[in-house]
Biopython code that builds the backbone (N, CA, C, O; Angstrom):
import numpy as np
from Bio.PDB.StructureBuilder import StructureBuilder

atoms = [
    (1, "UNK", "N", (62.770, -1.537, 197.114)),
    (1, "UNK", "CA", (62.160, -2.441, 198.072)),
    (1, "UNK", "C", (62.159, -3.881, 197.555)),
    (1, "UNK", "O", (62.397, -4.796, 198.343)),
    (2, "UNK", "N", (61.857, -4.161, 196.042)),
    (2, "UNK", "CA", (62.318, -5.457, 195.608)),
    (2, "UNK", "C", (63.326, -5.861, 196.119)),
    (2, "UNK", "O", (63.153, -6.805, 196.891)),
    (3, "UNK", "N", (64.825, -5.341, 195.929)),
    (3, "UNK", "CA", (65.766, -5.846, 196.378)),
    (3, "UNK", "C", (65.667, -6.781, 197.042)),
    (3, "UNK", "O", (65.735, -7.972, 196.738)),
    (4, "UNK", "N", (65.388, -5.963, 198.637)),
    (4, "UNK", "CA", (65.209, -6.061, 199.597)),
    (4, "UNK", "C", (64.217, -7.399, 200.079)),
    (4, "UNK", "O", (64.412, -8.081, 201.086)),
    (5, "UNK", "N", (63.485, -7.519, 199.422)),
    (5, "UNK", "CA", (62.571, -8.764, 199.935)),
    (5, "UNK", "C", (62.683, -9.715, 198.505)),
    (5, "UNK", "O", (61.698, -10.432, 198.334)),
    (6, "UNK", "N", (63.486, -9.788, 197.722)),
    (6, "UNK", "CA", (64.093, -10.871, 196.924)),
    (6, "UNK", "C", (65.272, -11.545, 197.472)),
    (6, "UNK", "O", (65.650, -12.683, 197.195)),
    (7, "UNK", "N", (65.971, -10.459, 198.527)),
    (7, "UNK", "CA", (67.501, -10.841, 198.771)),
    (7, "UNK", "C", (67.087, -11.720, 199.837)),
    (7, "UNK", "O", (67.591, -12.841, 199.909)),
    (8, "UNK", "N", (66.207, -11.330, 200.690)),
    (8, "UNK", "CA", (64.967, -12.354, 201.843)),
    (8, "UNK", "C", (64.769, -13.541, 201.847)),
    (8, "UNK", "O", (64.928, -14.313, 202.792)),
    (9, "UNK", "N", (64.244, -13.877, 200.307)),
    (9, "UNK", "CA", (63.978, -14.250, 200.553)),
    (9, "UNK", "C", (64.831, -15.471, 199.966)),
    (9, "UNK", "O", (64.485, -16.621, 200.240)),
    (10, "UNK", "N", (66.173, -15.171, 198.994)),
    (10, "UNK", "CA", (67.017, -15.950, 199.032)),
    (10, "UNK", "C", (68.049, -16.418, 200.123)),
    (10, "UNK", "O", (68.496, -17.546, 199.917)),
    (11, "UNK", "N", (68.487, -15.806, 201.182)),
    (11, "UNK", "CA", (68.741, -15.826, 202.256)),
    (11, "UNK", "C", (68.052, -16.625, 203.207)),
    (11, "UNK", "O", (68.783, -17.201, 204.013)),
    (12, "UNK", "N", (66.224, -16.894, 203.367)),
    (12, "UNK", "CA", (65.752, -17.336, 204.127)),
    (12, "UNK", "C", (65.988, -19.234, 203.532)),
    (12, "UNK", "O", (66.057, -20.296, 204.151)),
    (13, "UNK", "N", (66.035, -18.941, 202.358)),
    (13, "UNK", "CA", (66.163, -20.550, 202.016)),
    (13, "UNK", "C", (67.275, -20.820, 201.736)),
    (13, "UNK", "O", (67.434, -21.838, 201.063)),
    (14, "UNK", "N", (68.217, -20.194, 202.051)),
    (14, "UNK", "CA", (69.558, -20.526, 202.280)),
    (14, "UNK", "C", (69.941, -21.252, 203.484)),
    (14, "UNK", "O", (70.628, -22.259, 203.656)),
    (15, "UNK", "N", (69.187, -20.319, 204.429)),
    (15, "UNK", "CA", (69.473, -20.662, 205.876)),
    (15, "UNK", "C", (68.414, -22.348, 206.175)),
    (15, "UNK", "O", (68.514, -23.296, 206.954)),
    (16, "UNK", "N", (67.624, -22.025, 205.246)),
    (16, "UNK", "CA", (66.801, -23.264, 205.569)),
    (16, "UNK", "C", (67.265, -24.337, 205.132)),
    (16, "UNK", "O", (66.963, -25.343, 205.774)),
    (17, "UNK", "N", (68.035, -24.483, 204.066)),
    (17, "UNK", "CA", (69.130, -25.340, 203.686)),
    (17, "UNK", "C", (69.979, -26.017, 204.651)),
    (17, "UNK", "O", (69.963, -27.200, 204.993)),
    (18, "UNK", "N", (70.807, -24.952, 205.071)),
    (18, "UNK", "CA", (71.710, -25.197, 205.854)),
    (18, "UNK", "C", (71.390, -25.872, 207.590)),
    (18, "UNK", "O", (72.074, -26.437, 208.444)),
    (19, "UNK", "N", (69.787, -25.365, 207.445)),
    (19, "UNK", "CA", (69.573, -25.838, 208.533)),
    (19, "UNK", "C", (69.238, -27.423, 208.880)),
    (19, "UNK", "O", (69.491, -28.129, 209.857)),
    (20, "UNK", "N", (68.469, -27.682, 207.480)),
    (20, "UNK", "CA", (67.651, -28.905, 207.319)),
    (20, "UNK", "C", (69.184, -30.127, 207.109)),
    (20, "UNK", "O", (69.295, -31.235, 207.634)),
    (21, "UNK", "N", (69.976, -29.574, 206.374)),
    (21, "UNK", "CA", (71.308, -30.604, 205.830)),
    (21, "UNK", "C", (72.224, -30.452, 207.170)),
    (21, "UNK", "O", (72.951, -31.440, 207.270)),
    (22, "UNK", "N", (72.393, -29.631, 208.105)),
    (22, "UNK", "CA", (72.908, -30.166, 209.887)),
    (22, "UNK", "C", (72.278, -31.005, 210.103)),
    (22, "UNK", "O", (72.781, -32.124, 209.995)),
    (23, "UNK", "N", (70.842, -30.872, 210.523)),
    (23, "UNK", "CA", (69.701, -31.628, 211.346)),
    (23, "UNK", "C", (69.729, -33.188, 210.795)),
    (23, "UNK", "O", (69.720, -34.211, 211.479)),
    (24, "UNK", "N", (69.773, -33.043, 209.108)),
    (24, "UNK", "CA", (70.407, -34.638, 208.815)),
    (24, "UNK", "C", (72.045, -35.081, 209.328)),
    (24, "UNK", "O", (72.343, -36.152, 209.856)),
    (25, "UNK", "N", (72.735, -34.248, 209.097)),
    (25, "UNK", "CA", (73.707, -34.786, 209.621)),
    (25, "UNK", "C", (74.146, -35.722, 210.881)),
    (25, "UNK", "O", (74.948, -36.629, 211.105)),
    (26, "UNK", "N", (72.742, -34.663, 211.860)),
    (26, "UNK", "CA", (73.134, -35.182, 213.249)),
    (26, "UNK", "C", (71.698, -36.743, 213.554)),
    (26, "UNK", "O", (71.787, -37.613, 214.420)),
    (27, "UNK", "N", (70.936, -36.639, 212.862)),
    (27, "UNK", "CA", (70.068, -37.284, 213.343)),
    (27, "UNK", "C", (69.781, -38.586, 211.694)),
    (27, "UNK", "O", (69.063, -39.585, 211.639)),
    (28, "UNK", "N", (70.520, -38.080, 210.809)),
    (28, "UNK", "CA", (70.115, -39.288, 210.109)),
    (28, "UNK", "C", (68.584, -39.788, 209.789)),
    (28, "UNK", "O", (68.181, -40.940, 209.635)),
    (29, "UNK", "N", (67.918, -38.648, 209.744)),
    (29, "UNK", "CA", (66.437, -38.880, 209.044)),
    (29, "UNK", "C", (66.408, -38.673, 207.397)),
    (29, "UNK", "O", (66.799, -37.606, 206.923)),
    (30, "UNK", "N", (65.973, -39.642, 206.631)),
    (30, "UNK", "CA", (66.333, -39.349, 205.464)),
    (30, "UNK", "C", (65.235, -38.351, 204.972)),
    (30, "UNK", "O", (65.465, -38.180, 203.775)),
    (31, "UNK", "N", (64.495, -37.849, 205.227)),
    (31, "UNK", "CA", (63.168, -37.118, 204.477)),
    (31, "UNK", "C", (63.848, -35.565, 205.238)),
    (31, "UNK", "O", (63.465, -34.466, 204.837)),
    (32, "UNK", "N", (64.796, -35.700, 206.268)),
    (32, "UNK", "CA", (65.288, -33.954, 206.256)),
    (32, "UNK", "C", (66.347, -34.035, 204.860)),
    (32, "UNK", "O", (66.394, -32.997, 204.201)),
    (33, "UNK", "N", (66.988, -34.922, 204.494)),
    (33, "UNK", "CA", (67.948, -35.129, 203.424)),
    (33, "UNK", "C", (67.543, -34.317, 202.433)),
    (33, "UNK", "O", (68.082, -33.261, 202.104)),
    (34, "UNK", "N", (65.747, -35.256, 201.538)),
    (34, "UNK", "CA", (65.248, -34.899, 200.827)),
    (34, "UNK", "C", (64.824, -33.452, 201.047)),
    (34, "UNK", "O", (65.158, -32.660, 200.166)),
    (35, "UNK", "N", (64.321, -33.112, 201.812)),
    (35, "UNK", "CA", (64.162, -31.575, 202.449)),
    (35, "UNK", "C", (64.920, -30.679, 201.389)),
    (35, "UNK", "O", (64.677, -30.102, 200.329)),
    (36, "UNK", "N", (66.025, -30.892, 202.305)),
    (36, "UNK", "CA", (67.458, -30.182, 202.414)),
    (36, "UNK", "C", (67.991, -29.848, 200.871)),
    (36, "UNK", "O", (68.203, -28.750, 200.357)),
    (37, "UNK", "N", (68.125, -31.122, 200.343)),
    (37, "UNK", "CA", (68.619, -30.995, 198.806)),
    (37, "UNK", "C", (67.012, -29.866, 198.019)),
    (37, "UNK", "O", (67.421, -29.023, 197.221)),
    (38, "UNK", "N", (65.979, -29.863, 198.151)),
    (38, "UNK", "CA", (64.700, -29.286, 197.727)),
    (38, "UNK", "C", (65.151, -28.278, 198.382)),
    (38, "UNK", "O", (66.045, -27.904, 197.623)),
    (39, "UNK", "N", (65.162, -27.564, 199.270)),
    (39, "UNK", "CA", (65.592, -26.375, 199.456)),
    (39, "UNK", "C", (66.881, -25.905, 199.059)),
    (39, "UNK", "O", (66.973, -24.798, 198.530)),
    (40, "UNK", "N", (67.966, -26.675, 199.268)),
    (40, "UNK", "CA", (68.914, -26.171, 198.262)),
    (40, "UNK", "C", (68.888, -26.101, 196.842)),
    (40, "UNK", "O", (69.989, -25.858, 196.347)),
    (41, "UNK", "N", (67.745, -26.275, 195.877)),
    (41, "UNK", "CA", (67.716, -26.170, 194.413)),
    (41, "UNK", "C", (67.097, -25.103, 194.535)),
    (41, "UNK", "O", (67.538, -24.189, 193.839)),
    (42, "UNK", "N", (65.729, -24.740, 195.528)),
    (42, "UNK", "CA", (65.259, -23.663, 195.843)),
    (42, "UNK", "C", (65.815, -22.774, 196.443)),
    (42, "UNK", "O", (64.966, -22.097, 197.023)),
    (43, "UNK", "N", (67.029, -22.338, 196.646)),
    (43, "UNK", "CA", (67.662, -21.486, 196.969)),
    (43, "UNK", "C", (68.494, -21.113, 195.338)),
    (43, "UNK", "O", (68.631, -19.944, 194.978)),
    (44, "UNK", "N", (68.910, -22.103, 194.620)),
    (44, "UNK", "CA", (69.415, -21.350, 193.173)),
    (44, "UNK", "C", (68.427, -20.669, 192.656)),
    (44, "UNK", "O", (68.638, -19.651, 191.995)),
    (45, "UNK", "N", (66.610, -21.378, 193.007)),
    (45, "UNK", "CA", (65.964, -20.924, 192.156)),
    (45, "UNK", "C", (66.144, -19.438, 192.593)),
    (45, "UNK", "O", (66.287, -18.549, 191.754)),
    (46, "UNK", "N", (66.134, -19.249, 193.659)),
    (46, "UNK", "CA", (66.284, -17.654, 194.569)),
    (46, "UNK", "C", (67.139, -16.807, 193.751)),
    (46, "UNK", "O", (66.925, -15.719, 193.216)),
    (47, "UNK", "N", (68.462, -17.792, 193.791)),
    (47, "UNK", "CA", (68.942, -16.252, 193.963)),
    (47, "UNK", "C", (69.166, -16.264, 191.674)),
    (47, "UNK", "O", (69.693, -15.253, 191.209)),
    (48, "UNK", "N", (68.869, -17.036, 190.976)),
    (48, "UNK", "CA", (68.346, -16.521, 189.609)),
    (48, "UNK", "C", (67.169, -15.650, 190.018)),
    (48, "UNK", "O", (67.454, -14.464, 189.853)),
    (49, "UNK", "N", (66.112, -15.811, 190.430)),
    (49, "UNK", "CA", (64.968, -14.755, 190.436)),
    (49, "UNK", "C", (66.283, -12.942, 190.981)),
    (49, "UNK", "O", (66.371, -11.855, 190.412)),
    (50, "UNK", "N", (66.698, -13.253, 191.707)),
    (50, "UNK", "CA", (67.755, -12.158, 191.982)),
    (50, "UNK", "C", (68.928, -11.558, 191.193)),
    (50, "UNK", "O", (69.601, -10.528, 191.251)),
    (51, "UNK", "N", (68.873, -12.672, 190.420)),
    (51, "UNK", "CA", (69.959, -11.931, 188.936)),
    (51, "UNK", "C", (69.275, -11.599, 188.129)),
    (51, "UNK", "O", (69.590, -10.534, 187.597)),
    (52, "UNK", "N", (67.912, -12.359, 187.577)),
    (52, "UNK", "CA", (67.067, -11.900, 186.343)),
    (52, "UNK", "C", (66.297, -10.657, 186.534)),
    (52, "UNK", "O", (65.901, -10.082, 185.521)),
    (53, "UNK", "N", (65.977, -10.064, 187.932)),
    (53, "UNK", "CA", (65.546, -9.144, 188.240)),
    (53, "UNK", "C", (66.001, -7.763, 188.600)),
    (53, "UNK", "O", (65.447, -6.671, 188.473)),
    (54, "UNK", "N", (67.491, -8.214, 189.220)),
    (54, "UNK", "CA", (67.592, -6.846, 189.970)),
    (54, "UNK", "C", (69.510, -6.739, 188.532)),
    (54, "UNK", "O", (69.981, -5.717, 188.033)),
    (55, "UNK", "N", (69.968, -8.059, 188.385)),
    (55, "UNK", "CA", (71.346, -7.096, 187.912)),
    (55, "UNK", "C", (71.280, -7.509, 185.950)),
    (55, "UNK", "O", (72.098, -7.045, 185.155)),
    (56, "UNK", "N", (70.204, -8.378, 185.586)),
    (56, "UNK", "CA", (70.306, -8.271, 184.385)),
    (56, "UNK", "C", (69.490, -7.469, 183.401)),
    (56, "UNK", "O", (68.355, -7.448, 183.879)),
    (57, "UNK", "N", (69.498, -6.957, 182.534)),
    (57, "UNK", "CA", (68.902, -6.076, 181.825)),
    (57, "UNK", "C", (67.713, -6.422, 181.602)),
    (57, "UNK", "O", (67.400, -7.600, 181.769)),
    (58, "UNK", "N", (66.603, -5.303, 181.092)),
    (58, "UNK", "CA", (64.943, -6.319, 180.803)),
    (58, "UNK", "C", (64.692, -7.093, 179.889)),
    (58, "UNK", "O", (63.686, -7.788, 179.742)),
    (59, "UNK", "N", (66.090, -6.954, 178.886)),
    (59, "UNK", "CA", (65.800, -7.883, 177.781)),
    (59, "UNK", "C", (66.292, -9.531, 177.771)),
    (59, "UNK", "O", (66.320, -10.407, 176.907)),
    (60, "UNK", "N", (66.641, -9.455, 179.136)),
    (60, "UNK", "CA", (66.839, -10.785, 179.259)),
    (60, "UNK", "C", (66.060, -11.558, 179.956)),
    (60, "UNK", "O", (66.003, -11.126, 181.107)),
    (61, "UNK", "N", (65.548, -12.323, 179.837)),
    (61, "UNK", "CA", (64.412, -13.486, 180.527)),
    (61, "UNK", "C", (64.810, -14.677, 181.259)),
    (61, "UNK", "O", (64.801, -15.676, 180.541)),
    (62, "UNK", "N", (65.133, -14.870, 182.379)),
    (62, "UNK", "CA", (65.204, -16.027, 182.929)),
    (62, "UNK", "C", (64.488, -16.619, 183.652)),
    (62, "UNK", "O", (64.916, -17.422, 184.481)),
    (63, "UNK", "N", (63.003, -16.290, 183.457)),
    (63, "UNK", "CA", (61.904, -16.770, 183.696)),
    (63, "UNK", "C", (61.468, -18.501, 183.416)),
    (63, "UNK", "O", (60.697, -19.171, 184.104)),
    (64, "UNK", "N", (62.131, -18.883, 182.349)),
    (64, "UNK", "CA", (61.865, -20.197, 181.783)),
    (64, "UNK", "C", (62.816, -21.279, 182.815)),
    (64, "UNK", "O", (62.408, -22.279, 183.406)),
    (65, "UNK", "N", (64.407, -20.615, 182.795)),
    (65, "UNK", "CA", (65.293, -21.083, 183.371)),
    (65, "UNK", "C", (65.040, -21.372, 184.803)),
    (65, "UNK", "O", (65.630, -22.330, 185.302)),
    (66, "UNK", "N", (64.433, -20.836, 185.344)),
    (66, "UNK", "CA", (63.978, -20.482, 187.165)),
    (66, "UNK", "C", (62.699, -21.361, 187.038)),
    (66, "UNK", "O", (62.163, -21.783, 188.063)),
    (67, "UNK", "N", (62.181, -21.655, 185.772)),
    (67, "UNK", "CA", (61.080, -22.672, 186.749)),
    (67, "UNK", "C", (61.670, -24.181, 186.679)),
    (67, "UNK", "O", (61.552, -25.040, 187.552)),
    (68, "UNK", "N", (62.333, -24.298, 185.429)),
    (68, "UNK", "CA", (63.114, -25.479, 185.298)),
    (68, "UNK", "C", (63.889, -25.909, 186.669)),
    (68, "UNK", "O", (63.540, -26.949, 187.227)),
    (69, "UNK", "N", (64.645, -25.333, 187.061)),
    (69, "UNK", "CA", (64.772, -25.132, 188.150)),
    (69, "UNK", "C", (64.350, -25.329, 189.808)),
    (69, "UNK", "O", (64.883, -25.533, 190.899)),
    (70, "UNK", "N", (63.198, -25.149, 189.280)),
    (70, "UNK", "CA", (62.175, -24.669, 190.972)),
    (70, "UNK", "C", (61.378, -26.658, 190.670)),
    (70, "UNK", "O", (61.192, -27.602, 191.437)),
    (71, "UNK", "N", (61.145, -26.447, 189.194)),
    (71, "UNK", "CA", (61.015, -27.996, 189.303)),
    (71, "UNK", "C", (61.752, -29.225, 189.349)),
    (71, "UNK", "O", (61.177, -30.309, 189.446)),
    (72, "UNK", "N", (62.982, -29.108, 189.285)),
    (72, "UNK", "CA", (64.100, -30.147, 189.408)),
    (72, "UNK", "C", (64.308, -30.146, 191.040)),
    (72, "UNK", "O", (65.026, -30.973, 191.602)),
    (73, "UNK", "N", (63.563, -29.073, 191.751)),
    (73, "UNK", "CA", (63.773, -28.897, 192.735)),
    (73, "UNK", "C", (63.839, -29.469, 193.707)),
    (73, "UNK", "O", (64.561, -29.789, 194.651)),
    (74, "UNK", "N", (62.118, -29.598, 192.911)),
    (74, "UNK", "CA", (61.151, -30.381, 194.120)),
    (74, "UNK", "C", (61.036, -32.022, 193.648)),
    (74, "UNK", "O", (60.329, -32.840, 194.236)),
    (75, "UNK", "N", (61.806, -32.294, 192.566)),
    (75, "UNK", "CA", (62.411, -33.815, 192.358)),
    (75, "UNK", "C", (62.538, -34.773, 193.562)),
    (75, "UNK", "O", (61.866, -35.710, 193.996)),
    (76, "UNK", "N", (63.428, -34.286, 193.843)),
    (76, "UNK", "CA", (64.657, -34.970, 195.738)),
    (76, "UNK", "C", (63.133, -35.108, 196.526)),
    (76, "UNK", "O", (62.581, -36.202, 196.643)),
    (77, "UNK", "N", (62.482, -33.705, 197.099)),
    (77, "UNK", "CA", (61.287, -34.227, 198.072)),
    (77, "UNK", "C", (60.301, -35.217, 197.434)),
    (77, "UNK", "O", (59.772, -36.139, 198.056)),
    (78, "UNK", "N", (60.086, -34.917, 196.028)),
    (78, "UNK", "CA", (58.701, -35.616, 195.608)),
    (78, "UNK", "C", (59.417, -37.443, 195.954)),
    (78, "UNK", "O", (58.962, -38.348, 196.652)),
    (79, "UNK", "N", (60.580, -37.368, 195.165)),
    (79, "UNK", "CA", (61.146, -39.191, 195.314)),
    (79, "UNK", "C", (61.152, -39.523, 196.970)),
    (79, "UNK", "O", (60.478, -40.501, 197.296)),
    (80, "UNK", "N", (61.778, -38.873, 197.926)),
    (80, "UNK", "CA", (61.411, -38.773, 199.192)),
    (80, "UNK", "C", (60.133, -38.867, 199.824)),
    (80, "UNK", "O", (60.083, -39.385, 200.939)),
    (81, "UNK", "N", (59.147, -38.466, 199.306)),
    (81, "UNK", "CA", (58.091, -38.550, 200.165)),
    (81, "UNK", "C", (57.244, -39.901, 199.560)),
    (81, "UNK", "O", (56.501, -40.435, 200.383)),
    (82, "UNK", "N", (57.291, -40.558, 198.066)),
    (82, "UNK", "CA", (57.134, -41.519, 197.794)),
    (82, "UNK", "C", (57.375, -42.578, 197.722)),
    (82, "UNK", "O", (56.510, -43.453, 197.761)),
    (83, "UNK", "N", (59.017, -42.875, 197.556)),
    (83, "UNK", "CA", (59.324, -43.749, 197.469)),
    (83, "UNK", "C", (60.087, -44.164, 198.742)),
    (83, "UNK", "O", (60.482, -45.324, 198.859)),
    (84, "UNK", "N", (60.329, -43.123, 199.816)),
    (84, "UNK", "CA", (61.325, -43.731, 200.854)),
    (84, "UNK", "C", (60.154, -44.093, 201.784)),
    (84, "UNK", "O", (59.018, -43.620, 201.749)),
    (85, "UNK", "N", (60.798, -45.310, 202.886)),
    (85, "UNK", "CA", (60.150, -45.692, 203.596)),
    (85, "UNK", "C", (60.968, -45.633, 205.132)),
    (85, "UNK", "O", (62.195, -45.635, 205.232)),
    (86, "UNK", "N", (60.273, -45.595, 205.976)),
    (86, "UNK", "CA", (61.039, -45.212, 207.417)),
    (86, "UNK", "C", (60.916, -46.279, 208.238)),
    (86, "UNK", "O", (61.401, -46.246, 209.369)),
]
sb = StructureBuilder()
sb.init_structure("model")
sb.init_model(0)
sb.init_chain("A")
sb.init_seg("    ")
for serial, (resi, resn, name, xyz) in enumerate(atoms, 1):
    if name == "N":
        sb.init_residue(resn, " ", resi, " ")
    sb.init_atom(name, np.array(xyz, "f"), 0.0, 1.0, " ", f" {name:<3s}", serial, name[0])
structure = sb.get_structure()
C-alpha cells in the first residue's frame, strides 16, 4: 500500500508542475513561475522518497538527501513571494 500512495503522491506533483508551468506559459504571471519551479523540485523530492523507500535497500538512507532537496525547493517560491513585485 506504500507503493501505492508514494507513487501518488509523486505523480500528483508532477501533474501540478506541469500544470502550474502551462498556466505560466499562457498567462505570464510570475508567482505561477515560482510555483511551478517549487513544485518541480518537489516532485524530485517525490520521487527520491520513492527510490529510498520502495527500490533501495534499508541500509541506505536518503533521508538527508530528500530534505536538502525539499529545501532548495521551496527557494524559487520563498524569492517569489518576497522579492517579486506585481
Amino acid at each position: 500500500m506504500a507503493a501505492v500512495i508514494y507513487s501518488l503522491c509523486a505523480l500528483t506533483s508532477m501533474l501540478c508542475t506541469w500544470l502550474l508551468l502551462r498556466s505560466y506559459s499562457v498567462n505570464r504571471y510570475r508567482l505561477l513561475l515560482w510555483s511551478g519551479l517549487c513544485f518541480a523540485g518537489l516532485s524530485v523530492n517525490n520521487l527520491l522518497l520513492v527510490i529510498d523507500r520502495l527500490l533501495l535497500p534499508t541500509t541506505v538512507d536518503l533521508s538527508t538527501v530528500r530534505l536538502v532537496v525539499g529545501l532548495i525547493a521551496l527557494l524559487p517560491l520563498l524569492y517569489g513571494l518576497i522579492w517579486e513585485e506585481e
